[in-house]
C-alpha atoms as an extended CHARMM CRD file, in Angstrom:
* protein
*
       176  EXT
         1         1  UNK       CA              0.0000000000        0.0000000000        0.0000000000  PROA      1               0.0000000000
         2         2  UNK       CA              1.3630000000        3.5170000000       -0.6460000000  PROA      2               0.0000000000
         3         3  UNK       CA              2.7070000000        5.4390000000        2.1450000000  PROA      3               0.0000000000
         4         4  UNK       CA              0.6500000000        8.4570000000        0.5730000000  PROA      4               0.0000000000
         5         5  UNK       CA             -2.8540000000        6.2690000000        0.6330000000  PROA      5               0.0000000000
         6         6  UNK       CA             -1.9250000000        5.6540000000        4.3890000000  PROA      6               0.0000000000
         7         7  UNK       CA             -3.3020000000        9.1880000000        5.2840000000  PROA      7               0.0000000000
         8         8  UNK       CA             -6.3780000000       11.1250000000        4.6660000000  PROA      8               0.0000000000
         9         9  UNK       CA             -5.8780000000       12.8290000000        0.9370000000  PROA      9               0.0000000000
        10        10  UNK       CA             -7.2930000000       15.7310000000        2.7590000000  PROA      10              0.0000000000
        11        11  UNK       CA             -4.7700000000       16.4710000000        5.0960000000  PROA      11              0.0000000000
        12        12  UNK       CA             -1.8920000000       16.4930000000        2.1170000000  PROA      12              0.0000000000
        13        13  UNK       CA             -4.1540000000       19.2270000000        0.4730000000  PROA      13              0.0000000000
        14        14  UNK       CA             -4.5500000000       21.3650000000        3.5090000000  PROA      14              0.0000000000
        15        15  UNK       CA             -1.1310000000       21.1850000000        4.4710000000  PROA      15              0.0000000000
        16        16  UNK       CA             -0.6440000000       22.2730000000        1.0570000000  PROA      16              0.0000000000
        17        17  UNK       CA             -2.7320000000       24.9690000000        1.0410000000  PROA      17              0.0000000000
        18        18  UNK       CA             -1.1920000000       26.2180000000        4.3420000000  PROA      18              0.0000000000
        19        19  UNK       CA              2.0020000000       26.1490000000        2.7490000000  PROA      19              0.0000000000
        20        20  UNK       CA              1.3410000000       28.3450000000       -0.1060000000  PROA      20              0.0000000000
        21        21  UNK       CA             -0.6460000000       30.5710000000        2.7400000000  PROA      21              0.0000000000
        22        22  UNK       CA              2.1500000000       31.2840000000        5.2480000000  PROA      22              0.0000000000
        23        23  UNK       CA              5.8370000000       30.2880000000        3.0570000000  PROA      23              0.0000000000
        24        24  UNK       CA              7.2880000000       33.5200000000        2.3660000000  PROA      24              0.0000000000
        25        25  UNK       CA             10.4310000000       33.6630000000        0.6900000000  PROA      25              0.0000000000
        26        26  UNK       CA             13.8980000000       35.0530000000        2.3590000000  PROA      26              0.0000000000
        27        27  UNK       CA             14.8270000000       38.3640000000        1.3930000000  PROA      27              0.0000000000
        28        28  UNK       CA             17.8640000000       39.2430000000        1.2960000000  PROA      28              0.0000000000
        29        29  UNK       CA             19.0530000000       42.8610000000        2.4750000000  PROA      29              0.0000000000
        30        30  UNK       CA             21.1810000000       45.4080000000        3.6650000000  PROA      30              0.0000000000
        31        31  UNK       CA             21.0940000000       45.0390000000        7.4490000000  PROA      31              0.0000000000
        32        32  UNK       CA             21.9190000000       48.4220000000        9.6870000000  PROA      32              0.0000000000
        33        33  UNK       CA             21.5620000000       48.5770000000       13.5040000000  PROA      33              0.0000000000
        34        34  UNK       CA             18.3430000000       50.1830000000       13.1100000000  PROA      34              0.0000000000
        35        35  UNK       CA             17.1640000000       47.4670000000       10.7080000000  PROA      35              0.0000000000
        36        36  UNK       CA             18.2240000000       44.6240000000       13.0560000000  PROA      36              0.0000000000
        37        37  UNK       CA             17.2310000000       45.8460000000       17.0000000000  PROA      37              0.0000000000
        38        38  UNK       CA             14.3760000000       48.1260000000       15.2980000000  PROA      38              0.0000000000
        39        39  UNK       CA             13.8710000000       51.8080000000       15.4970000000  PROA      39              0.0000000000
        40        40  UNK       CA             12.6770000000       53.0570000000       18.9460000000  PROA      40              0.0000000000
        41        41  UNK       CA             10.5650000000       56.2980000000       20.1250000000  PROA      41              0.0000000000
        42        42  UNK       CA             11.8060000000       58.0230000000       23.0490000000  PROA      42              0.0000000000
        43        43  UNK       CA              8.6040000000       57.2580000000       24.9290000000  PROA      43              0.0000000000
        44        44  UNK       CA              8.8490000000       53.5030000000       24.4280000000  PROA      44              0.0000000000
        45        45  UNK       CA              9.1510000000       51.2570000000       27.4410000000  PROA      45              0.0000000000
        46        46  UNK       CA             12.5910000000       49.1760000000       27.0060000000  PROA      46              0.0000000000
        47        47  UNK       CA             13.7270000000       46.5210000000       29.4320000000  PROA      47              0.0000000000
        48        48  UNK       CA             14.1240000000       42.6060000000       29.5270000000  PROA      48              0.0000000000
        49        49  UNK       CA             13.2320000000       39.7940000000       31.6180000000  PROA      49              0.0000000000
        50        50  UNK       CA             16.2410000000       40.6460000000       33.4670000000  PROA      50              0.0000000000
        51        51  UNK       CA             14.9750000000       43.9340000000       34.8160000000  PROA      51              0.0000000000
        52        52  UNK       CA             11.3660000000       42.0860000000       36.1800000000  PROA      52              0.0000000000
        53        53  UNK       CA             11.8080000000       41.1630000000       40.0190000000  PROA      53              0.0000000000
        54        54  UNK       CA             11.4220000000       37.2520000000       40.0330000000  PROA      54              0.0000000000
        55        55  UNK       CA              8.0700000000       37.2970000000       41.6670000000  PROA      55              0.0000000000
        56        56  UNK       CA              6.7830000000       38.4080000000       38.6290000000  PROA      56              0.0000000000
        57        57  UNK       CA              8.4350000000       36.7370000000       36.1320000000  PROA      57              0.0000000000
        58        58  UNK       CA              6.1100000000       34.3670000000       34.5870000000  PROA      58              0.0000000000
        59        59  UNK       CA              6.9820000000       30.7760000000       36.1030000000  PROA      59              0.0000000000
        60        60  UNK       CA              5.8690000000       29.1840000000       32.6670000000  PROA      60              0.0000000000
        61        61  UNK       CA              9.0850000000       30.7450000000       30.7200000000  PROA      61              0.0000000000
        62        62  UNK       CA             11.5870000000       28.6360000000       32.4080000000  PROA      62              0.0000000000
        63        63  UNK       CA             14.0760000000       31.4860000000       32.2610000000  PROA      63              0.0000000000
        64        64  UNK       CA             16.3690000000       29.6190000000       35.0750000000  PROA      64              0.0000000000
        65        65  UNK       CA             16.2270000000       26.3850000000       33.7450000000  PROA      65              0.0000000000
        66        66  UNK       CA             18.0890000000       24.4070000000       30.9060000000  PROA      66              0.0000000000
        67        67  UNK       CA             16.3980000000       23.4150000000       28.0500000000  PROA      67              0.0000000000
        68        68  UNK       CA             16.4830000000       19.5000000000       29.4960000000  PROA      68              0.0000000000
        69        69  UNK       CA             15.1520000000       20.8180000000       32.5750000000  PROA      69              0.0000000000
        70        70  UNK       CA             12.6200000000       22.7200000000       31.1850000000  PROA      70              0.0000000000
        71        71  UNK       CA             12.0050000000       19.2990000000       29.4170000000  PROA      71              0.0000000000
        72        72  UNK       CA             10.9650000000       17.5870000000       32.1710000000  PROA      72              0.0000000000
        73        73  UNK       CA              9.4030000000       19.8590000000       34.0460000000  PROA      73              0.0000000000
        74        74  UNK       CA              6.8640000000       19.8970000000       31.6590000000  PROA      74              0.0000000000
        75        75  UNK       CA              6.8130000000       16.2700000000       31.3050000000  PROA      75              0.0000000000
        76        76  UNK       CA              6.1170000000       16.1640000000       35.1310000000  PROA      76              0.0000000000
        77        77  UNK       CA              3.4140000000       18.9910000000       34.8830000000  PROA      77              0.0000000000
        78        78  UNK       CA              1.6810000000       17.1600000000       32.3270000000  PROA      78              0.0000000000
        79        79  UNK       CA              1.7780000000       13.6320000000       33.8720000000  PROA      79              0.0000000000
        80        80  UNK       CA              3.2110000000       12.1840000000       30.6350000000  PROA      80              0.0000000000
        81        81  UNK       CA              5.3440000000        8.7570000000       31.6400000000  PROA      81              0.0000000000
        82        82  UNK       CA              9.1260000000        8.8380000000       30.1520000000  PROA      82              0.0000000000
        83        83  UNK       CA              8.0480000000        5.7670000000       27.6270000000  PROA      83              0.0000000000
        84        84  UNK       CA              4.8540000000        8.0790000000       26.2830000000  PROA      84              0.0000000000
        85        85  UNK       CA              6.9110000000       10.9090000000       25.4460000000  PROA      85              0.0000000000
        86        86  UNK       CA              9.9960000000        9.2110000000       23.5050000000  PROA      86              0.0000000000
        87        87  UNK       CA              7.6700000000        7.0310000000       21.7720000000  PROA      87              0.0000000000
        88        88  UNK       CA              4.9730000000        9.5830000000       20.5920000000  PROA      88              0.0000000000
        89        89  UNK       CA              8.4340000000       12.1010000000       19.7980000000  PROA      89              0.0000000000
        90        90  UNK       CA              9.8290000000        8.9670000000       17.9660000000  PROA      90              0.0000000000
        91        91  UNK       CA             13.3660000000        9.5990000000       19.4730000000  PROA      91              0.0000000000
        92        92  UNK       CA             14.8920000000        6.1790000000       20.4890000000  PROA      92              0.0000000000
        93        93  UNK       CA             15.0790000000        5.1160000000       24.5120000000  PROA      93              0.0000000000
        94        94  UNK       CA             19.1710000000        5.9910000000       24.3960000000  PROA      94              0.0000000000
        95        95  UNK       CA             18.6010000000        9.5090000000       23.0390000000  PROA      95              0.0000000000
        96        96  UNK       CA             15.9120000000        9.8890000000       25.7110000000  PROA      96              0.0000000000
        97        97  UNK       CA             18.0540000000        9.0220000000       27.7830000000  PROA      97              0.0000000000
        98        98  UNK       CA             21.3190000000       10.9950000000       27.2770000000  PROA      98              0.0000000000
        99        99  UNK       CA             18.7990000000       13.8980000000       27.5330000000  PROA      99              0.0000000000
       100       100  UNK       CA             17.4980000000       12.6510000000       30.9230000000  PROA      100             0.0000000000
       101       101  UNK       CA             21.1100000000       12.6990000000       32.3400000000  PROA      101             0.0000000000
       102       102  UNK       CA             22.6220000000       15.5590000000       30.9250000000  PROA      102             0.0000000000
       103       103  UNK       CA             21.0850000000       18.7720000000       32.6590000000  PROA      103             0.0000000000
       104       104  UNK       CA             23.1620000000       20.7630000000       29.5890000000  PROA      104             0.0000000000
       105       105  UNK       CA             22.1410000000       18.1920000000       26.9640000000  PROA      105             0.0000000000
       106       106  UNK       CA             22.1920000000       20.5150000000       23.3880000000  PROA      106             0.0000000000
       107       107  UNK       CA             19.3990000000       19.1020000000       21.1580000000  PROA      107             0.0000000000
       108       108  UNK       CA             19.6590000000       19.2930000000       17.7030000000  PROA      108             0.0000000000
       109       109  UNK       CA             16.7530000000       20.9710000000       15.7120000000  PROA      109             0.0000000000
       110       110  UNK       CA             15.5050000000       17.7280000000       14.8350000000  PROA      110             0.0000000000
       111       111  UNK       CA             15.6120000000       16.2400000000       18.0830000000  PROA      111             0.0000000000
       112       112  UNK       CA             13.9280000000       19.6380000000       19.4070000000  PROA      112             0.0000000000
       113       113  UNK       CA             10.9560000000       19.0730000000       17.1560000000  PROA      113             0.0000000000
       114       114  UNK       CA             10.5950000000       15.9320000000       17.6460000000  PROA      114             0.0000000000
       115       115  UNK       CA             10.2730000000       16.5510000000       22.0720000000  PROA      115             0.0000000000
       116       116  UNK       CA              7.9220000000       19.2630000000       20.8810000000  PROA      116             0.0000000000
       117       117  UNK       CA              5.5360000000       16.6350000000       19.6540000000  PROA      117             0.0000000000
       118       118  UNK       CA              5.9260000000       14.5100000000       22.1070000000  PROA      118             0.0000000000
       119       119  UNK       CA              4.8900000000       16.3790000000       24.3310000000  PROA      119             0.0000000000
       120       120  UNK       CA              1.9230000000       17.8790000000       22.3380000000  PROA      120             0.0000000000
       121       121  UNK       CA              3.1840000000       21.3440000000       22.6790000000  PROA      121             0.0000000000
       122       122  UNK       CA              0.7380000000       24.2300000000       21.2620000000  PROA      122             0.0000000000
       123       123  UNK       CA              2.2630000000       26.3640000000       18.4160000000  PROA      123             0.0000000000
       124       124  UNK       CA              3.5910000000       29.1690000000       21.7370000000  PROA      124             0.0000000000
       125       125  UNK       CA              5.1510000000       25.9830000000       23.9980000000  PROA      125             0.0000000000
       126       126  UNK       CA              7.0550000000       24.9720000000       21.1050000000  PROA      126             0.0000000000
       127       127  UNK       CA              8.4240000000       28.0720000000       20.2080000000  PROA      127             0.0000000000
       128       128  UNK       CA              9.8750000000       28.7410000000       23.5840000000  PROA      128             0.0000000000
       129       129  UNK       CA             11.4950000000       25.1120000000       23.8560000000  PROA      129             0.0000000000
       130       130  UNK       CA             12.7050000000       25.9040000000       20.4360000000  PROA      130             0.0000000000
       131       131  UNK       CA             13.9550000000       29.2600000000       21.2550000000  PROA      131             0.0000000000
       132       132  UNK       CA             15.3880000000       27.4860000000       24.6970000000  PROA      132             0.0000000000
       133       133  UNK       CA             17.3660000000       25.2240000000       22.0520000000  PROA      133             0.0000000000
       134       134  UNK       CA             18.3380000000       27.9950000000       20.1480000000  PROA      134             0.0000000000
       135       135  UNK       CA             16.2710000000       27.3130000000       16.9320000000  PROA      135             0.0000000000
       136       136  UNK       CA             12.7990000000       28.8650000000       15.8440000000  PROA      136             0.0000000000
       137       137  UNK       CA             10.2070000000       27.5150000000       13.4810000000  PROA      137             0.0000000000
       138       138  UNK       CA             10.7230000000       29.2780000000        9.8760000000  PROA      138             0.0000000000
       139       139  UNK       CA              8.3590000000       30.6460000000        8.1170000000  PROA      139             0.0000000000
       140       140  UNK       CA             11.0300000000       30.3080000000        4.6580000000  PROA      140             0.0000000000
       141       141  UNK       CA             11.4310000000       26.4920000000        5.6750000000  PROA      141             0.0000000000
       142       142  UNK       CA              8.7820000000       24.7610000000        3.9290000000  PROA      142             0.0000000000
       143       143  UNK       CA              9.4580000000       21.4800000000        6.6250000000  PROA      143             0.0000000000
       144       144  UNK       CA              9.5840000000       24.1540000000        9.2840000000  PROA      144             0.0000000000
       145       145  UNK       CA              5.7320000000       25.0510000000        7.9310000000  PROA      145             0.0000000000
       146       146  UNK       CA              4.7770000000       21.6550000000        7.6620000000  PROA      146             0.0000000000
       147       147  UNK       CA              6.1420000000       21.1440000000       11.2900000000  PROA      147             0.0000000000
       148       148  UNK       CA              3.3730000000       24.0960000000       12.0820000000  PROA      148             0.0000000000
       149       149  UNK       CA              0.7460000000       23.0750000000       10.8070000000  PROA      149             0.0000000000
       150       150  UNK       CA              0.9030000000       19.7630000000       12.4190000000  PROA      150             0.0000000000
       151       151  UNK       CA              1.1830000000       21.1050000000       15.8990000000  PROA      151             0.0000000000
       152       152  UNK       CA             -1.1150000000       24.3920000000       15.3600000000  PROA      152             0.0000000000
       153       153  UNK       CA             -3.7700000000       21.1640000000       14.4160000000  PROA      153             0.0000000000
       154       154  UNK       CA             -2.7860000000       18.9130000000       17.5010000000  PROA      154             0.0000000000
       155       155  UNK       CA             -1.5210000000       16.4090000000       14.9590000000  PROA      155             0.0000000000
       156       156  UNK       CA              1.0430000000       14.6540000000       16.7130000000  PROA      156             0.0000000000
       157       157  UNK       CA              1.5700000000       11.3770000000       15.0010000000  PROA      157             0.0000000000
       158       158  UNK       CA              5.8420000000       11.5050000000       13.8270000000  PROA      158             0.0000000000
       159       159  UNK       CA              4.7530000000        8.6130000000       10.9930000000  PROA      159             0.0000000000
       160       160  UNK       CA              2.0900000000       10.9000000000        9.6690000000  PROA      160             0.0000000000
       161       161  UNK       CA              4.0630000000       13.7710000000        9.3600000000  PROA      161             0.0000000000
       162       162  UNK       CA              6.8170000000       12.0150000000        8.0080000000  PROA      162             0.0000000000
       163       163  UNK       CA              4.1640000000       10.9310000000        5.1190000000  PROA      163             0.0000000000
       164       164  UNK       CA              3.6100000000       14.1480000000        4.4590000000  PROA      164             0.0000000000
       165       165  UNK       CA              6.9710000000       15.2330000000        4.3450000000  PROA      165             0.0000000000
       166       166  UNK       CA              8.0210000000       12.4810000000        1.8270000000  PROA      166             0.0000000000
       167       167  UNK       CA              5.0410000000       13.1000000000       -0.3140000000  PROA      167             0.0000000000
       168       168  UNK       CA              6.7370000000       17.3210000000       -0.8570000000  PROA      168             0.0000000000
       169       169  UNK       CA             10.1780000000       15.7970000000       -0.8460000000  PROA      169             0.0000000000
       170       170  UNK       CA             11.2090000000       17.1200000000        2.2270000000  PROA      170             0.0000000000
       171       171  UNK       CA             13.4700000000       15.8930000000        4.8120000000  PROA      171             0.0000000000
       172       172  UNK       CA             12.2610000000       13.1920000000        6.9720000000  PROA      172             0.0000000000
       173       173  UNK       CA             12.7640000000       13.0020000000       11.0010000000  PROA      173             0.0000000000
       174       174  UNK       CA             14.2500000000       10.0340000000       12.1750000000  PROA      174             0.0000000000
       175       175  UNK       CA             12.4050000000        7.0250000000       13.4400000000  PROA      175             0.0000000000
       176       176  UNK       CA             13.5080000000        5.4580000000       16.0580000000  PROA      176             0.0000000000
C-alpha cells in the first residue's frame, strides 16, 4: 500500500494549502543597527526579563532552567510517563536518555521538534522550547511550515508527518 494512501488525501491538500498561505520567501538585504534591533521612540518602554523582580516573572518561561530541565518539568506537569513521550516524539530510549542525564544536553533541531511533539506542545510551547534550544520555526522552511501546521492542528503522530513530508520531498525526522 502507498505510504501516501496511508493518510487522509485531505490532510496532504490542507497542508498544502497552508504552505502556499504562510511560506514567504527570504529576502535578502542590507542590514543596519536600526534594521536589526528596530527603530525606537523616546517614549517607548525598554527593558528585559532581566529587569522584572522574580516574583513576577512568569513561572511558565523557564528562564532559570536548561532546556532539558525545562524538558521535564513539563513532562512532570503534564503527567506524561518517560516511555509516552519518547515514543509519541519517535526519538529512540538511548537519546531519551542521554537527555534525561545531561542537565546541559544541546538538542539538535531535529531532536527539538521531535520533544515538541511529544509532548503535544501548542504552536507558543514549542516556540519557547525551540527558542530554549536555540532554533525557531521558519516561516522560509517549507518542513519548518509543515512542522506548524501539524502542531497548530494537535496532529502529533511523527509517521504521519513524516508521510507528508516524503510526499513534498522534504526531509524526513528520524524514526527510532
Amino acid at each position: 500500500m502507498n505510504k501516501v494512501a496511508q493518510i487522509d488525501a485531505k490532510l496532504l491538500e490542507k497542508v498544502k494549502k497552508y504552505i502556499v498561505d504562510n511560506y514567504v520567501e527570504e529576502i535578502e538585504e542590507e542590514c543596519s543597527d536600526a534594521s536589526i534591533f528596530g527603530v525606537f521612540e523616546e517614549n517607548e518602554i525598554k527593558f528585559s526579563t532581566v529587569d522584572i523582580p522574580r516574583s513576577l516573572k512568569n513561572i511558565n518561561d523557564d528562564i532559570d532552567y536548561t532546556w532539558q530541565q525545562s524538558v521535564f518539568r513539563l513532562i512532570d506537569k503534564k503527567e506524561y510517563t518517560d516511555p509516552e513521550v519518547y515514543k509519541r516524539a519517535s526519538i529512540s530510549k538511548q537519546t531519551f536518555s542521554k537527555i534525561r542525564c545531561d542537565v546541559n544536553y544541546q538538542p539538535n533541531k531535529d531532536t527539538a521538534i521531535q520533544m515538541c511533539i511529544g509532548l503535544k506542545l501548542n504552536l507558543d510551547e514549542t516556540y519557547k522550547k525551540k527558542k530554549k534550544a536555540g532554533y525557531t520555526l521558519s516561516a522560509s522552511i517549507k518542513r519548518d511550515l509543515v512542522v506548524r501546521y501539524f502542531i497548530e492542528e494537535k496532529i502529533y503522530k511523527m509517521d504521519d508527518l513524516n508521510i507528508v513530508l516524503d510526499d513534498m520531498h522534504l526531509k524526513l525526522f528520524p524514526i527510532n
